[in-house]
KOLFITOR-724183 format. One record per residue (C-alpha): residue in three letters; x, y, z. Coordinates in steps of 0.02 Angstrom, whole numbers, padded with zeros to 5 digits, always signed. Layout:
BEGIN
AlaXYZ;...
***
This chain:
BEGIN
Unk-00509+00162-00891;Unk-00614+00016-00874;Unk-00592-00012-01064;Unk-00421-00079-01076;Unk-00473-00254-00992;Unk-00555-00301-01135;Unk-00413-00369-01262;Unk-00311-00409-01103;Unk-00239-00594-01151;Unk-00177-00611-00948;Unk-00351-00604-00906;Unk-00422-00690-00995;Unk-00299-00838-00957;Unk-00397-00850-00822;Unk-00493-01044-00794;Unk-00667-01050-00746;Unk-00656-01256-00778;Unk-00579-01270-00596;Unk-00690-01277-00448;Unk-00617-01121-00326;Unk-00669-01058-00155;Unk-00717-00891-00128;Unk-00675-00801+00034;Unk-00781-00681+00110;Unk-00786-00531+00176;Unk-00846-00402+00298;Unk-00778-00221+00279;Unk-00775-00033+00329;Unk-00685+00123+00244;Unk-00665+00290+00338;Unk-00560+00473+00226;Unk-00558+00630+00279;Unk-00452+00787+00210;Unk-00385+00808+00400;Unk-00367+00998+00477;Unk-00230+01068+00368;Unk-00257+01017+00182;Unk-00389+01092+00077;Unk-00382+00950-00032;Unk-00399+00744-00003;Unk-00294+00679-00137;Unk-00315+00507-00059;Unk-00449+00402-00151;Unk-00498+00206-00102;Unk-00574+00057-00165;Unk-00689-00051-00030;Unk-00765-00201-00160;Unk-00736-00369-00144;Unk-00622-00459-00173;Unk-00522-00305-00212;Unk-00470-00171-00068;Unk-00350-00017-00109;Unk-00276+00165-00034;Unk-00207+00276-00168;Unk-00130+00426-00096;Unk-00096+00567-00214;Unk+00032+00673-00238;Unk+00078+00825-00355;Unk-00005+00959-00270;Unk-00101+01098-00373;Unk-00257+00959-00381;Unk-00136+00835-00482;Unk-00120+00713-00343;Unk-00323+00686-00321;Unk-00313+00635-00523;Unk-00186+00523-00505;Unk-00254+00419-00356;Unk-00416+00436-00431;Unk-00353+00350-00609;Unk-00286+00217-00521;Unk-00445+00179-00412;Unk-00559+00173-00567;Unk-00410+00047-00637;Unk-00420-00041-00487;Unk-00611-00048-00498;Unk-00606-00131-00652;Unk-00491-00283-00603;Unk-00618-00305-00438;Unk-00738-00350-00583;Unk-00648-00489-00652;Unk-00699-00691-00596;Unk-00603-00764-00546;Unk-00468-00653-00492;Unk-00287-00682-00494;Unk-00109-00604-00447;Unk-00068-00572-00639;Unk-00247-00452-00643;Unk-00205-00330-00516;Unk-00040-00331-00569;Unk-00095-00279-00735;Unk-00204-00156-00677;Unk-00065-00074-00581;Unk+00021-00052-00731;Unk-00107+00006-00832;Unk-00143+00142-00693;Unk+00057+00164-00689;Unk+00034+00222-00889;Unk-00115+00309-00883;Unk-00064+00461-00755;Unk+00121+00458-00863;Unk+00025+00492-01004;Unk-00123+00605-00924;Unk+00029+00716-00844;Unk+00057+00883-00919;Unk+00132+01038-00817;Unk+00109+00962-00656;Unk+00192+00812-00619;Unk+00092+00698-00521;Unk+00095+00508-00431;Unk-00003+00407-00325;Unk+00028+00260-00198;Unk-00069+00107-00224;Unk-00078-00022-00093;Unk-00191-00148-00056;Unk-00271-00322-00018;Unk-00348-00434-00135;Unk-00418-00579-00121;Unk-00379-00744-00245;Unk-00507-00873-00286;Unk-00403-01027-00316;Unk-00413-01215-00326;Unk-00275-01235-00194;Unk-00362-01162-00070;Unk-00401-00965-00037;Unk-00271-00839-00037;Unk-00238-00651-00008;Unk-00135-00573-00106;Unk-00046-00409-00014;Unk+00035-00270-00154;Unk+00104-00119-00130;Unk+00210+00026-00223;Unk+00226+00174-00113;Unk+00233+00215+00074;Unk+00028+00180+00102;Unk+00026+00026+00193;Unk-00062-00168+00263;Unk-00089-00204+00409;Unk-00140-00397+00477;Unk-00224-00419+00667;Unk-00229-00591+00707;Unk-00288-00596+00891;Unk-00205-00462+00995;Unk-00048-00449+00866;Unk-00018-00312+00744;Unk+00090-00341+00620;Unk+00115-00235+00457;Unk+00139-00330+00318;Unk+00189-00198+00175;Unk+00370-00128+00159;Unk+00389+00074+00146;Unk+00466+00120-00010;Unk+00514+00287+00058;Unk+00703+00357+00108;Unk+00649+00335+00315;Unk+00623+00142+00275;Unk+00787+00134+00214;Unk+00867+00230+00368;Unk+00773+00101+00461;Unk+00824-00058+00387;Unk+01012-00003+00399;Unk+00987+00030+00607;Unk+01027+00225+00604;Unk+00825+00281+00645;Unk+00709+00180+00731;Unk+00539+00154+00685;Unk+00469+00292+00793;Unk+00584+00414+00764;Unk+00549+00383+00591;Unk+00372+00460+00620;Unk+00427+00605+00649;Unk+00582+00631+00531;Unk+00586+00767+00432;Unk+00612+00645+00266;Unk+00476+00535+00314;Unk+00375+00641+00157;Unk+00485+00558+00032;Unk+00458+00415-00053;Unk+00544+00307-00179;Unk+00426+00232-00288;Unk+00250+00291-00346;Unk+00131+00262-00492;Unk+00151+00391-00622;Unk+00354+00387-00573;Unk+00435+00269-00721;Unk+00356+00173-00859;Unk+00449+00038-00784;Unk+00315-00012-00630;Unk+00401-00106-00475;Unk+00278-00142-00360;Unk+00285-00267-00208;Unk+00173-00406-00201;Unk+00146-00551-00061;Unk+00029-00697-00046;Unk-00043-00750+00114;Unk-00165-00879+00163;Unk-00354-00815+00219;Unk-00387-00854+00386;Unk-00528-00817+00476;Unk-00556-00709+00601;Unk-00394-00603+00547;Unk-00420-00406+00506;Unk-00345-00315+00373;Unk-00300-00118+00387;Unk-00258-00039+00221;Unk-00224+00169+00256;Unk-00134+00312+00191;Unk+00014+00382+00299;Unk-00092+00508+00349;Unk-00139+00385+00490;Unk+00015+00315+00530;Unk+00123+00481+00557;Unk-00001+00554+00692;Unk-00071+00387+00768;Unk+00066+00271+00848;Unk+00073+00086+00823;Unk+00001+00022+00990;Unk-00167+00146+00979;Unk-00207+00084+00798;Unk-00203-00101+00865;Unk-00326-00050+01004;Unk-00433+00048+00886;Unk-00421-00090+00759;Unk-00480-00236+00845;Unk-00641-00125+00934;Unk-00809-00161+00847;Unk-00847-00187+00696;Unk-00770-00141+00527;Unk-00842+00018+00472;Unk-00847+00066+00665;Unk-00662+00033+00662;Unk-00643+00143+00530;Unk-00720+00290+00595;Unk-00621+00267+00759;Unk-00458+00281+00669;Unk-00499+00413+00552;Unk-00563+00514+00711;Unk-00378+00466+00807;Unk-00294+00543+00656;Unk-00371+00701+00673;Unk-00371+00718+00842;Unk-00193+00707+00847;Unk-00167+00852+00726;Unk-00248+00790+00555;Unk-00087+00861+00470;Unk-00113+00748+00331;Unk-00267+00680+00218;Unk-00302+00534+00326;Unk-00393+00352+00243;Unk-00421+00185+00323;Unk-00520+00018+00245;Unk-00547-00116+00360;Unk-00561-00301+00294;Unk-00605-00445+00393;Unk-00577-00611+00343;Unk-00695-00752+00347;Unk-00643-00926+00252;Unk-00736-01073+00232;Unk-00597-01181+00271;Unk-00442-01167+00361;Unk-00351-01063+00225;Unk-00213-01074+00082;Unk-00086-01242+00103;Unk+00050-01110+00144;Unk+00109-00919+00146;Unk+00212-00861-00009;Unk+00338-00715+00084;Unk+00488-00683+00004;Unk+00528-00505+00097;Unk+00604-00642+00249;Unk+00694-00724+00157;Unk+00767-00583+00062;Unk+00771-00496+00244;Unk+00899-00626+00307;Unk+01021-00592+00151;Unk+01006-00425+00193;Unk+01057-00458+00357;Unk+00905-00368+00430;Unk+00832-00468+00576;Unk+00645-00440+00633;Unk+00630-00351+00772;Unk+00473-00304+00875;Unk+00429-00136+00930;Unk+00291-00150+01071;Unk+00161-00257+00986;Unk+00226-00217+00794;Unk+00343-00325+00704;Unk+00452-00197+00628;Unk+00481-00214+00429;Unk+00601-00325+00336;Unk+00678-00314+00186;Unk+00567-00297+00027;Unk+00510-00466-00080;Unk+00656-00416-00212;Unk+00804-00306-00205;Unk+00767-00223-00336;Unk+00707-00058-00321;Unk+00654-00001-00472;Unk+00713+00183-00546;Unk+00662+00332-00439;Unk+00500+00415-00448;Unk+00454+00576-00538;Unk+00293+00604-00461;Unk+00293+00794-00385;Unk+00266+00813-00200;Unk+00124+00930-00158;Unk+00128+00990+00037;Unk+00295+00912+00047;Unk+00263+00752-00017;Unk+00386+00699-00172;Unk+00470+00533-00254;Unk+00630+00558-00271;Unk+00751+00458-00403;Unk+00829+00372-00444;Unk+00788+00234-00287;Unk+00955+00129-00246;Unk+00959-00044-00287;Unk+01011-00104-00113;Unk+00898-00060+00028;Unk+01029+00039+00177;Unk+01163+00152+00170;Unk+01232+00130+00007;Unk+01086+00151-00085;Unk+01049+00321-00010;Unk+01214+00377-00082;Unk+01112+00365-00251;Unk+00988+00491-00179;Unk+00962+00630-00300;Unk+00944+00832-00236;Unk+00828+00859-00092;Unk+00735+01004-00125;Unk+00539+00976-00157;Unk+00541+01044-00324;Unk+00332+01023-00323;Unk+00287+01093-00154;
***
């Protein structure tokens, strides 16, 4: 997979005349198959500057092949100096093709969300993607926030005020999401960039956390010890609670030289406020806004193994009326 980076003309764009600062890191990563599955179909990347959760899906061991082509993807762009938005990007969509064209009877996807980080001469940034319903999380001091947007049909309930975000835990559509790689040749995947502070932590994990482990015990289990111990912790919570689901968590702290990037690049707030969705904090959680772009992107074909599909095609407003676009609900791939 590696291979394709070679003729890339984005990449090499790429200046090495400019003098850049390089963050640094310290990290931990923590998977487990849970107590139900039989199968983890999650796979992850832990190697700076580049930091990813892939969570398969497809079931009949397509949704292992598809996270794991777009880790080794992944894995290539982490080689790149320096590296830049455009890169990882690229390698999204180069994963995006590859498990189209590696499908066959079994129709299979994969999440893909993650942290990178930039080496720039404005000053150091992290740049946050996402396509999926893996997510980011940022602790800075005692707050959790999560930075990623759900692509999934429970988002969307929540955005337009009829679930909250707990009850979305627990609905019985939280399983289906509304973009995936491997779901259109057409990629649309969510991207933010955010200055590199110090001291911060980054949590990138699967939804297998997330669905058994509620907000306020990851922030207490996320800011104990150190990365990899961090890890473990939450892995361990995940399972304890029922381990329903294949369960991953990378940890990322954040250590600048200087004081960070000039400014944070968020376009989901401002997009938010046109969408007339207000933040709103759920103990210490700030609840989602709107995505960086309203638009969607077609649905997903990527089967659902266990109960786990992408549905199509995904409406081009997040709420109400885009859920009116929402194709049959059986799991054709349990």
């Amino acid at each position: 997979m590696g291979g394709a980076w070679s003729g890339d003309p984005r990449a090499a764009r790429a200046s090495t005349s400019r003098q850049v600062t390089v963050i640094r890191f310290s990290h931990g990563a923590a998977t487990s198959v849970g107590r139900v599955r039989q199968v983890n179909e999650d796979s992850f990347l832990s190697l700076p500057p580049l930091f990813v959760v892939a969570d398969g899906m497809g079931g009949h061991g397509a949704g292992n092949v598809a996270s794991r082509i777009a880790i080794e993807e992944m894995t290539a762009c982490a080689a790149l100096r320096p590296l830049f938005a455009e890169a990882v990007l690229t390698a999204l969509e180069h994963a995006n093709r590859h498990i189209i064209e590696r499908d066959e009877a079994n129709r299979m996807g994969t999440t893909a969300t993650g942290l990178a980080g930039l080496e720039t001469a404005g000053g150091d940034h992290l740049m946050v993607f996402n396509i999926g319903d893996s997510r980011v999380y940022r602790l800075s001091g005692d707050r959790l926030e999560q930075v990623t947007v759900d692509h999934s049909e429970v988002q969307e309930l929540v955005l337009a005020g009829v679930i909250t975000r707990e009850q979305a835990r627990t609905h019985p559509r939280r399983n289906i999401v509304t973009r995936a790689l491997g779901s259109d040749p057409v990629l649309h995947a969510d991207h933010w960039l955010l200055p590199a502070t110090g001291g911060d932590r980054y949590l990138v994990c699967s939804d297998g956390l997330f669905n058994e482990v509620p907000d306020d015990v990851i922030r207490a289990l996320l800011g104990a010890g150190a990365p990899q111990q961090a890890a473990d912790a939450l892995v361990a919570a995940a399972n304890e609670a029922g381990g329903h689901d294949n369960v991953t968590a990378v940890i990322v702290d954040i250590d600048s030289d200087d004081g960070g990037a000039d400014e944070t690049t968020l376009p989901r707030e401002a997009l938010a406020r046109e969408a007339g969705s207000a933040r709103t904090r759920v103990d210490t959680v700030v609840s989602l806004p709107g995505p960086p772009n309203q638009n969607a992107g077609p649905g997903a074909r990527a089967g659902a193994g266990h109960q786990r599909r992408a549905r199509g095609p995904a409406p081009v407003d997040v709420g109400l009326a885009g859920l009116g676009l929402v194709g049959d609900d059986r799991d054709d791939y349990a």
